[in-house]
N, C-alpha and C positions, 0 to 999 in steps of 0.2 A: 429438426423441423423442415417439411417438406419447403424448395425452394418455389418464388411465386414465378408467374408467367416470365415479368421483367425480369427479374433476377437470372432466370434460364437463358433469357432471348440478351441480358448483358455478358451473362458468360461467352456465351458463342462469339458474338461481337469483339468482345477483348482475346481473347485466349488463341494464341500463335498455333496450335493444333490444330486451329479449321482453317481451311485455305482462305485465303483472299475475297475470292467472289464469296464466299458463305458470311464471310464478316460482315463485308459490305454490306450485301440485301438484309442481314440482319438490321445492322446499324437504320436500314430505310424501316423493317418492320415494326423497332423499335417508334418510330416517332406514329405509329397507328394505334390506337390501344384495343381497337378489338381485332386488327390484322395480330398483334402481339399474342392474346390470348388464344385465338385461334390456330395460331402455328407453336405456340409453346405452353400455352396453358395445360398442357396434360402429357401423354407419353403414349404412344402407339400402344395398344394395351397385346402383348404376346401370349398366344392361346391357342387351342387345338389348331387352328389354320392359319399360326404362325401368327407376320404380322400382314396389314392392310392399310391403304393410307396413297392419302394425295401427296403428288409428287411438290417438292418446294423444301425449302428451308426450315429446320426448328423440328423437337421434340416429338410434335405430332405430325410427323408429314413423314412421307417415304425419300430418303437420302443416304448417301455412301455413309453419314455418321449413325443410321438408325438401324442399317443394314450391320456395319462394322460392330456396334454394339449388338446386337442379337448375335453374328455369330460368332464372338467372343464369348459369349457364354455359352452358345453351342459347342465350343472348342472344350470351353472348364467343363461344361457336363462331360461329355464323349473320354473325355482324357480322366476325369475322376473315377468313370465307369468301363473302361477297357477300351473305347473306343479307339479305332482307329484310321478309316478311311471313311471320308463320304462321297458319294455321286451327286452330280449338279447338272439342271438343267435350267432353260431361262426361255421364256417366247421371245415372240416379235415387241412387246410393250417396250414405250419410252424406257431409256437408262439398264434394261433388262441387264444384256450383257455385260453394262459395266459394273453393274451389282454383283455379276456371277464372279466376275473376275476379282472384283476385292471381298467376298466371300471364299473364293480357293485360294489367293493371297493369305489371308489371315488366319483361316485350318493351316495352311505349310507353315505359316511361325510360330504354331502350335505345335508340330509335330505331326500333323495330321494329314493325310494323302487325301486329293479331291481328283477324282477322276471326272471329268467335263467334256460332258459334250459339244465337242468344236462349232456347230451351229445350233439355230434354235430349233427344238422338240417339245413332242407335246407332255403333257403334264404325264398321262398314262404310261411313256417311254421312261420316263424318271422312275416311276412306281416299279416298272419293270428292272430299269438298271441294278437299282440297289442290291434285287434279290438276284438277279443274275451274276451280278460282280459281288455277291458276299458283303456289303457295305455294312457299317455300323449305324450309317443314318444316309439322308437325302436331302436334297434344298430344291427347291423349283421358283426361280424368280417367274409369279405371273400375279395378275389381276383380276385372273378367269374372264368373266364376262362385261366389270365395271368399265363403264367408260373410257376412252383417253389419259383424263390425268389422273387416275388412277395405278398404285402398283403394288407387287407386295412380295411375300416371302414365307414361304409354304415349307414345313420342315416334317420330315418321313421316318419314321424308325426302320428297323433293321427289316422288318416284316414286310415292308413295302406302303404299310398304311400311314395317313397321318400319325402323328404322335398324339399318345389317350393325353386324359387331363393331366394325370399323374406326371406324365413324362414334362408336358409346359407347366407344371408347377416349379418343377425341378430346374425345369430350364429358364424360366422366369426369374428363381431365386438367384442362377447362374447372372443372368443378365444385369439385374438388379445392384450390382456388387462394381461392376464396369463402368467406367468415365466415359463421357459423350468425347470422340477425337481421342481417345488413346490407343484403340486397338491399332497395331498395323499390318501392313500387306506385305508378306514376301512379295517380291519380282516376279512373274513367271517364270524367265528364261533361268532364275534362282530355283524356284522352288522345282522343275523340271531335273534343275542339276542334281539338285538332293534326293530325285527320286520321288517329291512331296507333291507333282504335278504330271496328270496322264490324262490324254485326250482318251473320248470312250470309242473305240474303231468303231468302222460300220457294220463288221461282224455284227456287233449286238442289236443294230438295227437291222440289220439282215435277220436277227433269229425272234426280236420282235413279231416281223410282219409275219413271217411263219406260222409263230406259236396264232397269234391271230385268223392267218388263213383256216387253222388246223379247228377253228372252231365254228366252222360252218355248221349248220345243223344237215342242210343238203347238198351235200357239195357237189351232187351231179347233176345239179338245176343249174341249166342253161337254157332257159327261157327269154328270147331277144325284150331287152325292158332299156330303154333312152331316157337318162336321168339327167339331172342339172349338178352339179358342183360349187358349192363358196367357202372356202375356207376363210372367208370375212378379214381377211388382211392378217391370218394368224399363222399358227404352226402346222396345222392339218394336211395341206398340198399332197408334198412325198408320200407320209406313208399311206391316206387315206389312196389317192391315186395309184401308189402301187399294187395297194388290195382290191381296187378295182378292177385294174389290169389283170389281176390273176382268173377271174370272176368271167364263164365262157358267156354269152349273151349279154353281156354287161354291155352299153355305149353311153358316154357321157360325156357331157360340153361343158366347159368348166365357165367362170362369170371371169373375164379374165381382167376385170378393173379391180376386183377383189381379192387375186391372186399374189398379189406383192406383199410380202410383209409391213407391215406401214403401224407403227403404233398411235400414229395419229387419226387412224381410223378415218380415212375422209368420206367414205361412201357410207358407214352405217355409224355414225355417233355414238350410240349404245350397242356395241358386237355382241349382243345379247342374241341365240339364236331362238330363242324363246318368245322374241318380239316378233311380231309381222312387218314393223318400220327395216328391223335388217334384215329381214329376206325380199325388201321391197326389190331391191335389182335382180335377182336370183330369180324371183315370183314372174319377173316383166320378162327374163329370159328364158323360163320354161315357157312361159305361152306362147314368143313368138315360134319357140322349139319344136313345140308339143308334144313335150317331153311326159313323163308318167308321174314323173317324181323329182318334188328338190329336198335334195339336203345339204344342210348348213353346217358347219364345226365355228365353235368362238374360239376365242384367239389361244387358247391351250389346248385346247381341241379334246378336253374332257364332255364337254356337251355336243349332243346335236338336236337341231331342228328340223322340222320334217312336214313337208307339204304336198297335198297329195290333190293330181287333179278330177276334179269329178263330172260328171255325164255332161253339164251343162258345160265345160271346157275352164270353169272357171277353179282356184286352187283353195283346199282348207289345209289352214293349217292345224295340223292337228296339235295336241298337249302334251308335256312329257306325262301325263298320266296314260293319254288313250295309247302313245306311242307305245308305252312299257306294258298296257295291258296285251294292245295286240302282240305286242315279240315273244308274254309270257306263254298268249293263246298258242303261237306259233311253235315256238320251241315245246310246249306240252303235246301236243297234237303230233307232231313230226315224230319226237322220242318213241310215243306208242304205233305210231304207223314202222317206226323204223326197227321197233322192237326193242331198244336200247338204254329202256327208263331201267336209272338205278332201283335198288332196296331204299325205301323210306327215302324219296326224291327230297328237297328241299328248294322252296323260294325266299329268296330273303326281299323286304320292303323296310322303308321307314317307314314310321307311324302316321307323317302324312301324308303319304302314298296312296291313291287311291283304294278303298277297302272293296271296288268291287272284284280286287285279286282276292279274298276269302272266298266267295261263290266260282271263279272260274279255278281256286284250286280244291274247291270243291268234288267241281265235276272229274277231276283225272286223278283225284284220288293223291294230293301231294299236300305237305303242310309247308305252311308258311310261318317262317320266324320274322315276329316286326325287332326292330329295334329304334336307337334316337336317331335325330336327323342328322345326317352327314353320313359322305359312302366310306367313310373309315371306321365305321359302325358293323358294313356293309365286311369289308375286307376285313375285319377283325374275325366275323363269323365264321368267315374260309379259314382263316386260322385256327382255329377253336375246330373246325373236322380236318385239317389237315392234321394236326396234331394227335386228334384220334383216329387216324388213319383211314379218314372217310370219306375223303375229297371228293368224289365222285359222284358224294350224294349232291353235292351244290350244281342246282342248273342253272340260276338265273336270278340275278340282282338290279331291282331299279328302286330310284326313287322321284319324285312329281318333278323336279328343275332339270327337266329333260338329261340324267345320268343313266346309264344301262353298262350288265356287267354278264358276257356268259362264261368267262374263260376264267382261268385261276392265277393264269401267271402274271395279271397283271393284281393290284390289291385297290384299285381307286378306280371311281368311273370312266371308261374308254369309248372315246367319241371313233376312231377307227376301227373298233370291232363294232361297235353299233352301226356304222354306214352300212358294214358290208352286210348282216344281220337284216337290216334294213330294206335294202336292194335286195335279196336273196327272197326276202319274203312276200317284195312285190313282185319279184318272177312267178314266186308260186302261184301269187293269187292271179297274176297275168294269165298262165298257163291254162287256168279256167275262166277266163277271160271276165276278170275282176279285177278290182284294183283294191289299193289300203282302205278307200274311204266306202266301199263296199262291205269291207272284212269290218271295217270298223262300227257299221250300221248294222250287220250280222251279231257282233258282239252285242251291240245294246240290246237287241232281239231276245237275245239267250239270256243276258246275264242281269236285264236291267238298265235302265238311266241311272247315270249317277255322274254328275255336274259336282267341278271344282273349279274356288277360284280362290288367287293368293290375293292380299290385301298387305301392302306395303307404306306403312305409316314413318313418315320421316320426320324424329326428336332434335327439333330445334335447340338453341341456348348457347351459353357460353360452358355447359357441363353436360352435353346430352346422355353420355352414357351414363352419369348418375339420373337423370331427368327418367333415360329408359327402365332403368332399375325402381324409379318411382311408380311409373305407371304399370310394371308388372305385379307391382305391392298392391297398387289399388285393384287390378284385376284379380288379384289372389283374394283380398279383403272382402269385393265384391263382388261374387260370380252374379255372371246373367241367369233369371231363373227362367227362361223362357228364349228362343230360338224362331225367330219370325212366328211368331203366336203360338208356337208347340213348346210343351214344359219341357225343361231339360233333366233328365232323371239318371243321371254320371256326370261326376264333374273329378275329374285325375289331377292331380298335382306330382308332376312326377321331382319336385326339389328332394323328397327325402329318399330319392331311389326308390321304383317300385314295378313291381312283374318281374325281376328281374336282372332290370333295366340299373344302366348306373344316374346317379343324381344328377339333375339336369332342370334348368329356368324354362320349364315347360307347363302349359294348363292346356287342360282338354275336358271339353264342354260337351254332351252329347244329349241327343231327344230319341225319343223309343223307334221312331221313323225311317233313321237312316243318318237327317242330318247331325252335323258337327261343328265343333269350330277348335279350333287349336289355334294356341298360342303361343311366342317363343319370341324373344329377344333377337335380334343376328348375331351375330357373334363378332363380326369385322366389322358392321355399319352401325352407325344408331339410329335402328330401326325397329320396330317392331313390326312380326311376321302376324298375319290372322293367317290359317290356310281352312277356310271352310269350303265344306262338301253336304250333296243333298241329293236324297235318290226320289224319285218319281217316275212317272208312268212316263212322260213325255219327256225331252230337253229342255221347252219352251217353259214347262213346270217345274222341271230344278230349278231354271237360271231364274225363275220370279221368286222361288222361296230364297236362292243365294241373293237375289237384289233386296230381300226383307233383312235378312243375318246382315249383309252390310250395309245397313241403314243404323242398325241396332248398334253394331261397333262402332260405327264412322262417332254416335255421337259419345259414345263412353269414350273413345279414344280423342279424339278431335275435340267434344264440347259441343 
């Protein structure tokens, strides 16, 4: 019989395994009864993006004991299955590092070699390691873009991609087997000796930035273009700023309050680059700059943000939809000017990725594979033509949470090939004396309006991820028949696997029009995702039919 919240939160309290201060605060949680259930009422649930979880004491929170037990059974998978080395990287986030280090601690008591990168790196440098140094797996202590107290624990197969389901089912059962305070840590300066601990030289960071530079689409655009820089207090700095450096007309003023690693995030609360509140200081110093362009990296520096100024001096910020549409327009357009479009080109998207990527690959003649949401979907596909020997056909991978992907050697979304990407394709448009938000009103011209917007509903309770699991039952029971007064005539359930696609707690709702609405649990938060989309003649006319769709949700979801 599963144990109850108190019963959890008296274990830790008694039990000589967990240090001193953990007892303590326990002992204080104990006398809260829903501080108790809150912090021990349940167990970080471990899944394709590893684990997630607020920083603190107990079961469900992120700590040296939730970190210790996860890679405990990372350890018994890898060592049941041939494993034998992993790479570790960790951001600027609260505790990061010291998660790293009793994560390589506890692979060397296993047997297990962690090669570790001596500071913090982005999430895409991990991706990269793995497959450059041969690794059996990969760990990346970060939060991505959640808040402060937020942290978590992100685990890679050999491939360089997250691990599929299959792999965290395995590794769930692995964990599942392990005592909260048993695993332990080799020493470093031990595991070192054994040979069971190696820093990752900066070689590999050196042939990182490279493989990146190498994936310019026009590497002889050096068109003078004055950009702004924030790597919002995360890991981005170095290599974005060295790939800038390499970049001839490139000039750029970095936010230098944002520059410091800081996991407490003081200047943006939410290091979301997706938000306009954190490019608020970034936004205030490209004006007084007059600069052309800001770009952002969150604190792993897999995403970027991207604001572009327009005629009247003031700055849009643009979506990771419009961003991915223009880099796809750009990189199609460049390939055939350059002459250099593979046989049967390919673009990969998630499903909720803007579809107005079906008409602009349309026009240049490429198809486009969807898959599920997350870029390990994304990076699995590279795998699937590297394997058939076709790597070449892959140009270009985005999906809506501002991720972009042109290169191969990295297997997860990269925020420092996308800056440079980025900049490179505001030279061009410069060069003709336009900017992104020009390129950007060009596109709607060609290809259509087509308005998206995420809706992010937060499951309360003392059991939310059962609560979220309720309310996708009633969405699945109940489809909407109608979509701001238009019938809905497709409705997907993708739970029993289908197009292809593997099983997945997905609904997609569509009208003959254009609009949509998709729905999806997260996977780390208990939340539920709407991402609806709506094409029209105007913008002004999407966003009033997406202001009717989220009227229609707020009350099935909300009440």
């Amino acid at each position: 019989m599963a144990m109850t919240a108190a019963e959890r939160a008296k274990y830790w309290a008694e039990t000589s395994s967990f240090d001193e201060n953990t007892r303590t605060e326990t002992q204080r949680i104990l006398s809260d009864e829903q501080e108790t259930i809150a912090c021990f009422g349940a167990e970080l649930t471990f899944g394709t993006g590893g684990l997630r979880g607020i920083l603190g004491v107990g079961t469900n929170r992120m700590n040296q004991y939730t970190v210790g037990r996860a890679t405990q059974g990372l350890a018994d998978y890898l060592n049941a299955n041939g494993g034998k080395t992993v790479a570790i990287a960790y951001d600027s986030r609260l505790r990061s590092d010291e998660f790293a280090r009793i994560a390589a601690g506890i692979l060397a008591n296993n047997g297990l070699k962690a090669f570790v990168y001596p500071r913090l790196m982005p999430t895409p440098m991990l991706s990269y390691a793995v497959r450059h140094l041969h690794c059996d797996a990969g760990i990346v202590i970060t939060a991505s873009h959640n808040p402060a107290q937020y942290n978590g624990y992100k685990v890679y197969g050999s491939d360089g991609c997250q691990i599929t389901q299959e792999a965290a089912d395995a590794i769930t059962a692995c964990i599942e087997k392990v005592q909260y305070g048993a695993p332990q840590a080799m020493p470093k300066a031990e595991a070192e000796e054994k040979g069971l601990y190696e820093d990752i030289s900066a070689d590999v960071v050196d042939a990182f930035v490279e493989k990146t530079i190498a994936c310019r689409v026009n590497p002889q655009e050096d068109t003078p273009l004055h950009l702004v820089y924030t790597p919002l207090h995360g890991t981005g700095l170095e290599p974005v700023t060295r790939v800038l450096d390499s970049m001839p007309g490139i000039r750029y003023t970095l936010v230098k309050e944002q520059c410091q690693p800081d996991g407490h995030f003081p200047t943006c609360p939410k290091p979301n680059p997706e938000l306009r509140e954190a490019l608020q200081m970034g936004l205030d110093l490209a004006k007084k700059e007059n600069a052309s362009l800001l770009i952002a990296t969150d604190p792993d520096s897999d995403r970027v943000g991207v604001a572009v100024r327009q005629k009247n001096g003031e700055y849009k910020v643009l979506t990771g939809n419009e961003v991915g549409l223009l880099l796809m327009e750009y990189v199609l357009k460049s390939r055939i000017r350059n002459g250099n479009m593979p046989a049967e080109p390919v673009i990969v998207k998630t499903i909720v990725t803007s579809d107005l990527a079906f008409a602009i690959a349309k026009n240049y003649g490429v198809s486009i594979q969807e898959c599920l949401t997350g870029f390990k979907y994304i990076g699995e596909i590279i795998g699937v033509l590297e394997k058939n020997h076709q790597l070449d056909r892959y140009l270009f991978g985005f999906e809506e949470s501002c991720g972009y992907l042109a290169g191969t050697h990295v297997r997860d979304k990269d925020a420092v090939m996308a800056c440079m990407l980025v900049a490179e394709m505001a030279q061009s448009a410069a060069r003709e004396g336009r900017t992104l938000a020009d390129e950007m009103d060009s596109l709607y011209e060609r290809y259509g309006f087509m308005e998206n917007r995420l809706l992010n509903y937060d499951i309360a309770g003392s059991e939310p991820m059962k609560e979220m699991a309720r309310t996708m039952e009633n969405m699945r029971k109940d489809p909407p028949a109608m979509l701001a007064g238009c019938p809905v005539t497709v409705v997907k359930d993708y739970a029993p696997g289908i197009e292809g696609l593997p099983s997945s707690d997905v609904l997609s709702y569509a009208a003959e029009d254009g609009r949509k609405a998709i729905v999806r649990p997260s996977g780390t938060e208990p939340k539920v995702k709407i991402y609806l989309s709506a094409r029209a003649s105007t913008s002004s006319e999407a966003q009033a039919i997406l202001d009717g769709m989220q009227q229609e949700m707020d009350k099935r979801i909300l009440g």
